[in-house]
Phi, psi and omega in degrees: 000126186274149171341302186307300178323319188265346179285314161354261145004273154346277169289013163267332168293322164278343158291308155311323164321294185290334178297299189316310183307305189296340179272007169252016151237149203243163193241126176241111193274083206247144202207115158221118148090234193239018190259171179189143186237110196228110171316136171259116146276137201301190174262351158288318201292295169339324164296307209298296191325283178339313193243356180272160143192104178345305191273060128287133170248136198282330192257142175255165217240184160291334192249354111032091173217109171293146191272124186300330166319314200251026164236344183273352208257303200296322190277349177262008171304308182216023157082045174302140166282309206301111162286191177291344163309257154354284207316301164291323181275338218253332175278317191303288203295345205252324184279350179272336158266354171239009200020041173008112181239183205214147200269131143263151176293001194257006167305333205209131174269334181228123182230104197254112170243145226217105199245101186245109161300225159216008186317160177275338204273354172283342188313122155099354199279324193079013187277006158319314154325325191285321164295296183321356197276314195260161182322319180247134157237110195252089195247174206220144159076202140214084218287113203259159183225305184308148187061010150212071174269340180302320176233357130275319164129214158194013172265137232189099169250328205189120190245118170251129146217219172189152191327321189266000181237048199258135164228173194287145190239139141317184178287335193232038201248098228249115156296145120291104175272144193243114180273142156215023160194163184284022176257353168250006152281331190292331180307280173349290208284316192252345152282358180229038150187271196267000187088156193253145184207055164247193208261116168236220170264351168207158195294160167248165192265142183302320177225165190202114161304125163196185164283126201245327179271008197242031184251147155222158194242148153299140163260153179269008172286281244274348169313302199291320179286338167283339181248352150309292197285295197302295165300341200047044211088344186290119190082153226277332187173162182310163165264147205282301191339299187287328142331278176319331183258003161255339146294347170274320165328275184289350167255348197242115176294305195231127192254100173243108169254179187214152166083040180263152161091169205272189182252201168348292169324322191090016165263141170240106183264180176276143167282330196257035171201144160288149195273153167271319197258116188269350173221043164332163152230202183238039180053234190280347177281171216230067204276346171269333153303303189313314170258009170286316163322295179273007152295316225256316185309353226249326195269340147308348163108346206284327188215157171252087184296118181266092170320308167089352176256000000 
C-alpha cells in the first residue's frame, strides 16, 4: 500500500471520527449585535436539558392555581372521586389553617442536601457521620432513625410523607407532604388540629405531632412533571423516592443520596426490617426506570449515589 493510500485511509477515518463527534453534540449559541458565541453541548448535558426544568415550581404556594388539565391527570392516581372544585376549597382550607410554606435557595449561601432513601442495602453502610454533615437532611415515609444512626444518621430537616406512611415529628423538622388524593390535604389539616376520622385504603392515624408552621405540600404540577418528563410516563405514576431526588434537584447545590435500589436479592426491602414477602418489588412504579436514572445523574456528576455494598 503506497503513501497517497495510506494518508487517504487516514484522513477518511478521521473524517469519520469528527461526523461521529459533531451528531452527539449540539451548540448553545448566545448572539449580540452581529457577533455570536457559541458553546458546544454533549449529549449528557442534553439529556439532563431535556428533562430539568427550572421554573416547575415544587412547592405549593396560596398563589398557586393548579390547571384543571393537571388535576384531571393528578385524580387518576389513586381514583379521586372528588372534583376540581372540591379539589380548591379544600387546598383554600388547608393554607387558611396551616400555612403552607415553600423552600427558597437564599436559605442556605452553600445548600449541601443528603436524600436518605429506605433500601435495605444502608444495613451495614456506616453513613451516618455522613449524612449528618449536610444542611439538608431529606428522609421519607417511614424511614426509622433510633437504633441506626451508625448507618443513617440521626439528624432530620425535612420528613416527606402521606397519610398512610405518616409519623410524629419533632419541633424543628418541616413535614413534607406528598398529596395523591384530596383526603390527604383534608388528612393534613385535621390531623395537626382537631383530628382526622375519614377513610383510606389503610387505616391512617387521626393526629399527629409536627410544626404547623414548618409544613409544605408537593404541587401535584412537579408530581405531573416528574413523571412526564423525567419518566416519560413509565408506570402508573413516581415512587415518593424518586420525586424526592428530583426535588433535591431543584432545591439544593450539592446532592448526595442513599439508600436507594432493591437489595441482594433483587428486593426492595426496608433497612429496619426482615422482608416476609421474598419477591417484593417496586408495585405501580416504575423502580427500575427510576434507578437507571439516578445512575446516569450520579455517573453525569449531578448528585453522589452512595450504594451501600
Amino acid at each position: 500500500m503506497n503513501s497517497k493510500v495510506k494518508c487517504f485511509l487516514v484522513l477518511l477515518c478521521l473524517t469519520g471520527v469528527l461526523v461521529f463527534l459533531r451528531s452527539h453534540v449540539l451548540q448553545r449559541c448566545s448572539c449580540v449585535d452581529q457577533s455570536c458565541d457559541c458553546l458546544e453541548i454533549s449529549e449528557d448535558e442534553q439529556w439532563f436539558m431535556k428533562r430539568f426544568n427550572k421554573s416547575v415550581e415544587p412547592f405549593l404556594t396560596a398563589k398557586h392555581k393548579l390547571s384543571e388539565s393537571t388535576f384531571n391527570w393528578w385524580k387518576r392516581l389513586q381514583s379521586e372521586k372528588g372534583s376540581y372544585d372540591v379539589y380548591n376549597k379544600t387546598v383554600e382550607e388547608l393554607f387558611q389553617k396551616c400555612h403552607p410554606s415553600h423552600m427558597k435557595l437564599s436559605s442556605y449561601h452553600s445548600r449541601t442536601c443528603a436524600v436518605v432513601g429506605n433500601s435495605g442495602n444502608l444495613k451495614g453502610s456506616r453513613y451516618g457521620p455522613l449524612i449528618n454533615y449536610h444542611d439538608v437532611v431529606i428522609r421519607m415515609n417511614t424511614g426509622r432513625v433510633r437504633g441506626y444512626e451508625a448507618d443513617v444518621g440521626n439528624k432530620t430537616t425535612h420528613h416527606i410523607m402521606y397519610p398512610e406512611s405518616a409519623i410524629d415529628l419533632d419541633s424543628t423538622t418541616h413535614l413534607v407532604l406528598f398529596p395523591f388524593k384530596i383526603m390527604d390535604f383534608q388528612w393534613l389539616t385535621k390531623a395537626l388540629t382537631t383530628g382526622f376520622y375519614g377513610r383510606s385504603y389503610m387505616p391512617v392515624r387521626s393526629k399527629i405531632k409536627a410544626n404547623k408552621d414548618l409544613v409544605m405540600v408537593v404541587s401535584p404540577s412537579f408530581m405531573k412533571y416528574v413523571h412526564q418528563t423525567w419518566l416519560e410516563g413509565k408506570g402508573k405514576y413516581p415512587s415518593t423516592g424518586f420525586i424526592a431526588v428530583v426535588l433535591a434537584l431543584h432545591i439544593c447545590d450539592e446532592i448526595r443520596v442513599f439508600g436507594y435500589g432493591a437489595d441482594k436479592d433483587g428486593n426492595w426491602s426496608h433497612y429496619w426490617e426482615k422482608l416476609a414477602n421474598k419477591h417484593l418489588r417496586t408495585g405501580v412504579h416504575p423502580g427500575g426506570q427510576e434507578y437507571e436514572i439516578i445512575l446516569k445523574l450520579s455517573k453525569q456528576l449531578r448528585i453522589q449515589f452512595y450504594t451501600g455494598w
